[in-house]
C-alpha positions as CSV (number, residue, x, y, z in Angstrom):
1,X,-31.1,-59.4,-91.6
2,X,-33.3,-60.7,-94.4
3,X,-31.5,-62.3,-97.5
4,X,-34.9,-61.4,-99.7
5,X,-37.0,-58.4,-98.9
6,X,-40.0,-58.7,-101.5
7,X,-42.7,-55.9,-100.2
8,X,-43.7,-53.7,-97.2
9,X,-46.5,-52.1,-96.0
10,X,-47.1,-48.6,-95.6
11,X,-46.8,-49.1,-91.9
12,X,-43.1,-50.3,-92.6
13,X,-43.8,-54.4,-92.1
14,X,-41.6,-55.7,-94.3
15,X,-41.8,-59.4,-95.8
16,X,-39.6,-61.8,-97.3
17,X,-37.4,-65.0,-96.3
18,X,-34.5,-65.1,-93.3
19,X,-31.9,-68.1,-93.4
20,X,-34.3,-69.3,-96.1
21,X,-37.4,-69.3,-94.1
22,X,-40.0,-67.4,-94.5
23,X,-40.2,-63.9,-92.6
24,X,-41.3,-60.4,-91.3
25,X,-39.1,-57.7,-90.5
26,X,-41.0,-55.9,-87.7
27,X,-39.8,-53.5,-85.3
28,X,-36.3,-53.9,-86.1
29,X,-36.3,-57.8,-85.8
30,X,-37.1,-60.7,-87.1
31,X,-40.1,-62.8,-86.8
32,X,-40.7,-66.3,-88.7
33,X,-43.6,-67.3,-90.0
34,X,-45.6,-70.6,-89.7
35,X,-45.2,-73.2,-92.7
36,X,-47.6,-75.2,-94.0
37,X,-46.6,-79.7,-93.0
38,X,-45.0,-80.9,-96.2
39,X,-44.2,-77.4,-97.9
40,X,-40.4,-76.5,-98.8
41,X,-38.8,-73.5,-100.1
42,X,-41.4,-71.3,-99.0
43,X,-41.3,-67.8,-99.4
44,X,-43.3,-64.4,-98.3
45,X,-44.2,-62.0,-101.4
46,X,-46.5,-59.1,-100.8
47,X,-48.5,-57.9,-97.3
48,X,-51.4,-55.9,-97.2
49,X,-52.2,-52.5,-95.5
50,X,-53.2,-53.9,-92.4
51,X,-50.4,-57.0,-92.5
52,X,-52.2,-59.7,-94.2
53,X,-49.1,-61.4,-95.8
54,X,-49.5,-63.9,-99.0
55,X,-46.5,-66.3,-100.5
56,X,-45.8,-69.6,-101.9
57,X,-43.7,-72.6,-101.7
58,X,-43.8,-76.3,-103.3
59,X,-45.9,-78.9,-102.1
60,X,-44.8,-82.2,-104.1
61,X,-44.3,-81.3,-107.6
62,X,-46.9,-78.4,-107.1
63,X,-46.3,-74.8,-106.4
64,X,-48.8,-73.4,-104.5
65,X,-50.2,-70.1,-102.8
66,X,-50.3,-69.9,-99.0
67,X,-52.0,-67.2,-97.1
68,X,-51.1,-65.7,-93.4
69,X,-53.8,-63.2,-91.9
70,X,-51.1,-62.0,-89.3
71,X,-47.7,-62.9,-89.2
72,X,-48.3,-64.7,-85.9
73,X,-51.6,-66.9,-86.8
74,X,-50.8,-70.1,-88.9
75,X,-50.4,-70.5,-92.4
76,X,-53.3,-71.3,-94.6
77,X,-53.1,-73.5,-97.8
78,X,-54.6,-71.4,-100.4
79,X,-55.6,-75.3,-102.4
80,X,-55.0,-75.2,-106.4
81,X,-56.2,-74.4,-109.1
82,X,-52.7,-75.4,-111.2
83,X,-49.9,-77.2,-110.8
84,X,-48.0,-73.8,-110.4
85,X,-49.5,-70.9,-108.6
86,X,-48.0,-67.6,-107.9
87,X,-49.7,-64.6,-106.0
88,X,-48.4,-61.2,-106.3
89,X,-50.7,-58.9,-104.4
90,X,-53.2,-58.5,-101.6
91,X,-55.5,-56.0,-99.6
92,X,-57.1,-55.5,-96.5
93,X,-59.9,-57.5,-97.5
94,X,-57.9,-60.6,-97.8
95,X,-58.0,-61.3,-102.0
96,X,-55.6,-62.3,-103.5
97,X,-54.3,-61.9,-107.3
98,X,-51.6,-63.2,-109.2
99,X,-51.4,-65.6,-112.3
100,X,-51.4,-69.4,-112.6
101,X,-50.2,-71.8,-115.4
102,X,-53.5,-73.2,-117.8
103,X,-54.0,-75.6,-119.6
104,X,-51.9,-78.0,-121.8
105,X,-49.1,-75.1,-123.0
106,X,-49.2,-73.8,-119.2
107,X,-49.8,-70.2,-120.9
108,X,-50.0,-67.7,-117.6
109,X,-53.6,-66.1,-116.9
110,X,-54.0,-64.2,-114.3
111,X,-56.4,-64.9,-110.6
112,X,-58.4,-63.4,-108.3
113,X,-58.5,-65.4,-104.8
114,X,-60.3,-65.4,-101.5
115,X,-61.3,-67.2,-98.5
116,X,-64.8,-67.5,-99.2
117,X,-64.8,-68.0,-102.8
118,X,-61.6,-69.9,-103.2
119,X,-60.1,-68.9,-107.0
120,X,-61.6,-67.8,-109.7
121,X,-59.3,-66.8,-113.2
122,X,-59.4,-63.5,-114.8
123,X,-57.8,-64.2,-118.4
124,X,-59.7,-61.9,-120.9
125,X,-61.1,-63.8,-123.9
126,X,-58.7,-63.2,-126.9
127,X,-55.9,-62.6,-125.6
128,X,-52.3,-64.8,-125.5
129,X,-51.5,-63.9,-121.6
130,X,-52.5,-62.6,-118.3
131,X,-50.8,-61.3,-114.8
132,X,-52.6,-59.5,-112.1
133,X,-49.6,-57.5,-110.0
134,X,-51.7,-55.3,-107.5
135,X,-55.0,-55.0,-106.1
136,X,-56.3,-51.8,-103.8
137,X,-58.3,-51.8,-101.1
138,X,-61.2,-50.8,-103.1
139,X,-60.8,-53.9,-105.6
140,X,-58.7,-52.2,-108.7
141,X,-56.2,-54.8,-109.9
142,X,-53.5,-53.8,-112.3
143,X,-51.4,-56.1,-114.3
144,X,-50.8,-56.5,-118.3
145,X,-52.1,-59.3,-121.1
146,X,-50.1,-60.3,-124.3
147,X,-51.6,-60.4,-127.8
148,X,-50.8,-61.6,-131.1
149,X,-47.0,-60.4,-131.6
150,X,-46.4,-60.7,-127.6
151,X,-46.3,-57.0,-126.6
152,X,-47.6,-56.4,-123.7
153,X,-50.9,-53.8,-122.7
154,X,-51.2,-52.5,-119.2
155,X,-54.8,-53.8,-117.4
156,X,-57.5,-53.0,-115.2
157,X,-59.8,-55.0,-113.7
158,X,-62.5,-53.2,-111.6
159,X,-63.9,-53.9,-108.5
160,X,-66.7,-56.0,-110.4
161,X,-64.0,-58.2,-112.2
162,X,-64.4,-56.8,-116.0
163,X,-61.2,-56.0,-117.7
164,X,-60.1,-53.0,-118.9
165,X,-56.8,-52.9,-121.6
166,X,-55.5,-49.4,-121.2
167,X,-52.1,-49.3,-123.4
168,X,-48.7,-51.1,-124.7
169,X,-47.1,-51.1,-121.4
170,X,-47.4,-52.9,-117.7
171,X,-49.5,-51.9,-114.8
172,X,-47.4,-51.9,-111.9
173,X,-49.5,-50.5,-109.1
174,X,-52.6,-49.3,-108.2
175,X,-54.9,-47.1,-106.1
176,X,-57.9,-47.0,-104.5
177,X,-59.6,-44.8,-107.0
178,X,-58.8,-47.0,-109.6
179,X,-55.7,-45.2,-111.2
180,X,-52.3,-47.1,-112.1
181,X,-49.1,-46.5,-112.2
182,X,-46.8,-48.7,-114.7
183,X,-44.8,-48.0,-118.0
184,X,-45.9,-47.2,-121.5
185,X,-44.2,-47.0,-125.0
186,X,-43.2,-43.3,-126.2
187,X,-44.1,-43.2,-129.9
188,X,-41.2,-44.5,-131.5
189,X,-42.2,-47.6,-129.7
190,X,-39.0,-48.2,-128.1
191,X,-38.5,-45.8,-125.0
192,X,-40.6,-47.0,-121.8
193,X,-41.9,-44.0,-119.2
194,X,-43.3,-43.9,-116.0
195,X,-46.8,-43.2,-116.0
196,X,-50.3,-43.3,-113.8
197,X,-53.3,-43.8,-116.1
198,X,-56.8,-42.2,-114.9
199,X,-60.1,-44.0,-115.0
200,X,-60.3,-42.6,-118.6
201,X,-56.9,-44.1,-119.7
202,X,-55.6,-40.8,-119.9
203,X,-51.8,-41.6,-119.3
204,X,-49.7,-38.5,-117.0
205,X,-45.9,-38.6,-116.9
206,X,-44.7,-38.8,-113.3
207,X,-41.2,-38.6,-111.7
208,X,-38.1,-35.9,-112.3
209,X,-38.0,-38.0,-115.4
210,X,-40.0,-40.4,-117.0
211,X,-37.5,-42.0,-119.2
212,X,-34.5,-41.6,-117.2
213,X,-35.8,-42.5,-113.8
214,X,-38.4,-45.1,-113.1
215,X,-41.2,-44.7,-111.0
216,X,-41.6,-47.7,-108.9
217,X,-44.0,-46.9,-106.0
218,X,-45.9,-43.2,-104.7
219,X,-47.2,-43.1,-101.0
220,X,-50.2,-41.7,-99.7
221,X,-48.0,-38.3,-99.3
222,X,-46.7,-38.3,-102.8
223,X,-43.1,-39.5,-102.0
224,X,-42.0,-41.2,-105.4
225,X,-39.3,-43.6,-105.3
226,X,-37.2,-45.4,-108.2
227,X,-34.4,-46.6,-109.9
228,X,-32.7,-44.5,-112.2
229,X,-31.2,-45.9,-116.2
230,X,-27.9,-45.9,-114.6
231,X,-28.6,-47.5,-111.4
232,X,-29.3,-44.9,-108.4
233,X,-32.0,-45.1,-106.2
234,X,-33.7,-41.8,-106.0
235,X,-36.9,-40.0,-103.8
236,X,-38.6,-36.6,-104.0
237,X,-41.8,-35.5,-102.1
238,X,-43.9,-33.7,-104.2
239,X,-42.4,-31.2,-105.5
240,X,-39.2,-31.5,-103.7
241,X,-35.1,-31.8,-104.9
242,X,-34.7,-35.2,-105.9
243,X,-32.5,-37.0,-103.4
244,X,-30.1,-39.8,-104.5
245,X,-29.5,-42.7,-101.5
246,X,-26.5,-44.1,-100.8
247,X,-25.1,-47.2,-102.2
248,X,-22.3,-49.5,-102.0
249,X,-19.3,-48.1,-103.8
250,X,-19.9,-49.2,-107.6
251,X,-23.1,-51.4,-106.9
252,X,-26.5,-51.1,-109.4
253,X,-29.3,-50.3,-107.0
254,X,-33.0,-50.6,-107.0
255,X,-36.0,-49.1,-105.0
256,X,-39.8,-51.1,-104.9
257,X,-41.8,-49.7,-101.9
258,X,-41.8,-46.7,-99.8
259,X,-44.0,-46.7,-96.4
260,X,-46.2,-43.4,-95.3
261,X,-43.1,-42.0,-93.0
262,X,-41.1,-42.3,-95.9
263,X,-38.9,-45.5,-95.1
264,X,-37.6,-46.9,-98.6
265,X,-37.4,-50.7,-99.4
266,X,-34.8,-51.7,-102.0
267,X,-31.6,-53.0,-102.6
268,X,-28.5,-53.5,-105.1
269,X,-27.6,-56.3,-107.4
270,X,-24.5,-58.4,-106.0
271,X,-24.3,-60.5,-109.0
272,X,-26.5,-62.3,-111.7
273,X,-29.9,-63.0,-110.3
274,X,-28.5,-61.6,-106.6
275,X,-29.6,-59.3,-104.6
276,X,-28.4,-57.3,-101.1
277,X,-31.7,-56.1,-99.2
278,X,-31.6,-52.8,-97.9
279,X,-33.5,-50.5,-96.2
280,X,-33.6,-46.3,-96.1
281,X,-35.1,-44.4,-93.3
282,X,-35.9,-40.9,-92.4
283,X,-35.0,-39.3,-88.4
284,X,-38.5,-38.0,-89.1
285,X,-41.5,-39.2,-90.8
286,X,-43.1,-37.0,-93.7
């Protein structure tokens, strides 16, 4: 019943926008959330663990973050610190991250946000770009920065705020013992893989395989799931057969969460810059 489904939690809760309204997907309905007076076009991005939910929408010219602790408690204006404001992750502990537009030549550098503290940016010194994607619960935050020619190195920021580059790539995800899981460059610089890089930036191949089919998110079980170069959606647990999900009849598909029972979030393309939500469950959890 959504027309977006952007993230879920690994208890299932599912977030995104209904009939162009912001919205959870919670035992098997719908439920709208509260919008901040004066805000349009406002959309639900990423929830938490325990269902804190963070989005946007435009206020005047401005976009701007807004925060929901619950999906039933009121919407909180997360205030600026740009004219255009995007967050893309957020844990139990309420922060925020995500990247805002600076300066004169609006160049993106990522944030860290929270109640208390309001925002505070997270742009490394000497570097073209920044974008947080994920935080854990412990405080990792992955993203990437740009430098001189524009490629792009995967980041970490630790629980203390220092940044960390680890490799040409993007950090996708991350865990509460600081590893993350993104996509590097093989050697001949071309040819992305699916990796998790330890605390040491030591990078391990994960899925059936790395080049072919792209990790996009691993649950506290070790159930991958992904999208494939030729557009299946695919899981394995563990070490298990890779099974390929059903799809519409000659539609590209995509996977980008999976919950701890093993319920899959994803969806296919129905045209340029379209997208068909759906949703894969299991009888039984894992």
């Amino acid at each position: 019943p959504l027309d977006y489904a952007a993230d879920m939690n690994p208890d299932g809760l599912i977030v995104g926008t209904a009939d162009g309204l912001p919205a959870v997907y919670v035992n098997g309905s719908v439920q709208y959330l509260a919008v901040p007076r004066g805000y349009t076009k406002v959309v639900a991005s990423h929830v938490s663990t325990d269902g804190r939910i963070v989005g946007y929408g435009i206020s005047g010219k401005d976009t701007r973050g807004i925060y929901w602790r619950s999906y039933i408690d009121p919407a909180k204006d997360m205030g600026a610190i740009s004219n255009y404001t995007i967050p893309l992750g957020i844990n139990q502990r309420g922060i925020v991250v995500g990247y805002f537009k600076s300066g004169d030549r609006q160049l993106l550098h990522a944030f860290r946000w929270t109640e208390a503290g309001g925002y505070k940016d997270l742009h490394p010194a000497g570097y073209d770009l920044s974008t947080a994607y994920a935080i854990s619960n412990s405080g990792y935050i992955a993203g990437y920065t740009t430098f001189g020619l524009g490629e792009s190195y995967a980041s970490r920021w630790f629980p203390n705020e220092a940044h960390g580059s680890i490799a040409r790539g993007i950090g996708m995800r991350v865990f509460d013992d600081g590893r993350v899981l993104g996509t590097c460059f093989k050697s001949d610089g071309i040819t992305q893989i699916s990796v998790v890089w330890d605390l040491s930036n030591t990078a391990t191949p994960v899925g059936p395989n790395p080049v072919t089919h792209t990790v996009a998110d691993i649950n506290a079980n070790n159930r991958m799931v992904g999208s494939t170069t030729s557009g299946q959606v695919w899981t394995t647990l563990g070490a298990s057969a890779v099974t390929y999900l059903p799809l519409p009849a000659g539609k590209y598909g995509f996977a980008s969460r999976v919950s701890t029972c093993g319920a899959i979030l994803g969806g296919y393309s129905t045209g340029v810059g379209t997208g068909q939500p759906m949703l894969w469950t299991r009888m039984t959890c894992d």
